[in-house]
C-alpha positions in Angstrom: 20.7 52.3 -80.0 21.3 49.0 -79.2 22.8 47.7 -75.9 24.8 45.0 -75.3 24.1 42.1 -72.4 26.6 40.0 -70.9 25.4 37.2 -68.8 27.5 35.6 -66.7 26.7 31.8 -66.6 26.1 30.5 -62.9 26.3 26.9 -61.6 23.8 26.1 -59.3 24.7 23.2 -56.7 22.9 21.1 -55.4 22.3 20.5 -52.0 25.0 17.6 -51.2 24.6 14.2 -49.2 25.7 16.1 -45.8 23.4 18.8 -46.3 20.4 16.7 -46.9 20.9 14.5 -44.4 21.6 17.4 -41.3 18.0 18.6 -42.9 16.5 15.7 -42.2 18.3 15.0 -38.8 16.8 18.3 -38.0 13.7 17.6 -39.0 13.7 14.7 -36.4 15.1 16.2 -34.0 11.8 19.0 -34.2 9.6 15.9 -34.6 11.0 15.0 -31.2 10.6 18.1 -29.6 7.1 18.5 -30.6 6.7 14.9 -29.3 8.2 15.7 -26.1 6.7 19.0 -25.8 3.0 16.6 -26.1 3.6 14.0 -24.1 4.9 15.9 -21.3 1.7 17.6 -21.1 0.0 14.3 -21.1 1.9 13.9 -18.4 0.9 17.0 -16.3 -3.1 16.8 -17.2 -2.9 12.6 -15.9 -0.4 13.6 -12.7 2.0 10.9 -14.0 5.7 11.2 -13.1 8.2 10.5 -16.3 11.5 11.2 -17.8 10.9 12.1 -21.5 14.2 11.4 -23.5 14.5 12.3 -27.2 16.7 10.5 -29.8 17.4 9.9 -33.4 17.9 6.6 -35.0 17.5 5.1 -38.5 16.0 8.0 -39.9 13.0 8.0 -37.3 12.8 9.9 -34.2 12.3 8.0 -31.2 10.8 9.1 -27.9 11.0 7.4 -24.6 9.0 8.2 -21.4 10.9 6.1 -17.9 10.9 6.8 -14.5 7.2 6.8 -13.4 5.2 4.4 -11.1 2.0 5.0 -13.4 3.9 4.6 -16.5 3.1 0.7 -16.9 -0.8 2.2 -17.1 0.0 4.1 -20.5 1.4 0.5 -22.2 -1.7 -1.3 -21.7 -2.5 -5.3 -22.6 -0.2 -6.1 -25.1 0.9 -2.8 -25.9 -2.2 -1.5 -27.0 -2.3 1.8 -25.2 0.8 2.9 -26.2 -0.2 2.0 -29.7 -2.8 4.2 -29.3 -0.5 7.1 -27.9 2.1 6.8 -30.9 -0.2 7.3 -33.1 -1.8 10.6 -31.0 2.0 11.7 -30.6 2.3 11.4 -34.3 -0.8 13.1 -34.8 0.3 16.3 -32.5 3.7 16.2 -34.5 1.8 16.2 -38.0 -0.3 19.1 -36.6 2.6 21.1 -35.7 4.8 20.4 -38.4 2.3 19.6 -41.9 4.5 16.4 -42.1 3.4 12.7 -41.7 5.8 11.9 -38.7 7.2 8.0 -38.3 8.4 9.1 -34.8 8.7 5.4 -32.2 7.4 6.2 -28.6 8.4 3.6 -25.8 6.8 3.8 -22.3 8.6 2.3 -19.5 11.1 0.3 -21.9 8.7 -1.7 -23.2 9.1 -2.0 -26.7 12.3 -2.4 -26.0 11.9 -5.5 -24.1 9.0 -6.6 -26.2 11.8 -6.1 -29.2 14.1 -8.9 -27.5 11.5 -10.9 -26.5 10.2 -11.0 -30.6 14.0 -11.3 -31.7 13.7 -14.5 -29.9 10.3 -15.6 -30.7 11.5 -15.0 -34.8 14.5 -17.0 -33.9 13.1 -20.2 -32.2 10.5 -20.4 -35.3 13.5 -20.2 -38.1 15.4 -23.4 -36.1 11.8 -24.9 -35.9 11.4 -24.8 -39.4 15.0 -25.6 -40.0 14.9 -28.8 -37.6 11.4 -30.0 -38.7 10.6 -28.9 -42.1 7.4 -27.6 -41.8 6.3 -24.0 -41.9 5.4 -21.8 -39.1 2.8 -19.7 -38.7 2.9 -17.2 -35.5 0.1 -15.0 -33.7 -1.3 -11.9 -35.2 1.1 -9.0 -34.7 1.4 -5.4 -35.3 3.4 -3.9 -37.7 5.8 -3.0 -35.6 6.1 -6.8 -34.3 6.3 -8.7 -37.4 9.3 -6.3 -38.3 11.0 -7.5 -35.4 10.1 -11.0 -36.5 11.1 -10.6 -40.1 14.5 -9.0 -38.8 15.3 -12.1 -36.8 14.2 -14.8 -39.3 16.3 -12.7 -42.1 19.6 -13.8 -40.0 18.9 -17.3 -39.4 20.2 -19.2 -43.1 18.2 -22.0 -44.9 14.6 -19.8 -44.2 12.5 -16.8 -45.4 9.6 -14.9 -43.8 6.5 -13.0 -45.2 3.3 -11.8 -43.8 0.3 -12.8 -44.9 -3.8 -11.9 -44.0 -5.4 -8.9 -43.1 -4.9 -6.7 -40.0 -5.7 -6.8 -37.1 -5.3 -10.9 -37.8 -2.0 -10.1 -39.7 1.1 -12.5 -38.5 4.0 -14.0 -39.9 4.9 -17.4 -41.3 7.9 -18.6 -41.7 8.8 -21.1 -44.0 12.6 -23.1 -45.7 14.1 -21.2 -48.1 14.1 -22.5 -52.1 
């Protein structure tokens, strides 16, 4: 007896650009949840008042904590405590989720000031170099700050940035364009 089989042929799609990127935007958006979730009881345990305020930009969730008195406690010299805390937030995150998490957390808005006050810092050292001709070489800086540097030196014409040593003594130089 033999039987006969029709198959039926089936096109699989793939998951398109606007599916992809609402699965990462959601992603984030758990990421900063999970964040929030932490830090708030971070929060509770240290008696700190703080208004925890989840966002999503250029593919990274960002976190901010405002509003306390004590909040200026959990930035530290120089940043260095909330260093420290990103990378514990992002810690809790990859505990809850299995996933690496590039999250940003700002205490008190200041990254955000520290980010205009680099933006200028890069900017000053491009129209040094462009007025004097000499390279310049700036302070060690995190990761995070020498991005801020490069950004700003990448719009000033005639120059060019790159990093160069090893961390923590990392910085930036800045040098004319060839």
């Amino acid at each position: 007896m033999s039987e006969t089989v029709q198959t039926k042929a089936v096109e699989v799609e793939e998951p398109g650009e606007a599916t992809r990127d609402r699965d990462l935007e959601q992603l984030l958006v758990n990421e900063g949840d999970v964040a929030g979730d932490y830090l708030e009881r971070l929060l509770d345990l240290l008696d700190y008042d703080g208004d925890i305020d989840l966002d999503v930009d250029a593919g990274r969730a960002i976190v901010s904590v405002d509003g306390g008195d004590d909040l200026e406690k959990l930035v530290g010299p120089r940043g260095q405590v909330l260093e420290a805390l990103q990378e514990l937030t992002r810690l809790a995150v990859q505990q809850s989720t299995g996933t690496r998490s590039r999250l940003m957390l700002d205490v008190a808005g200041w990254r955000a000031a520290r980010r205009a006050e680099l933006s200028e810092i890069g900017t000053n050292a491009a129209e040094k170099v462009l007025s004097a001709g000499s390279s310049v070489r700036l302070q060690p800086m995190t990761p995070f700050e020498r991005k801020v540097v490069h950004d700003a030196v990448a719009k000033v014409t005639g120059v060019q940035s790159e990093s160069e040593g090893e961390e923590p003594n990392r910085r930036v130089v800045v040098f004319k364009a060839s």
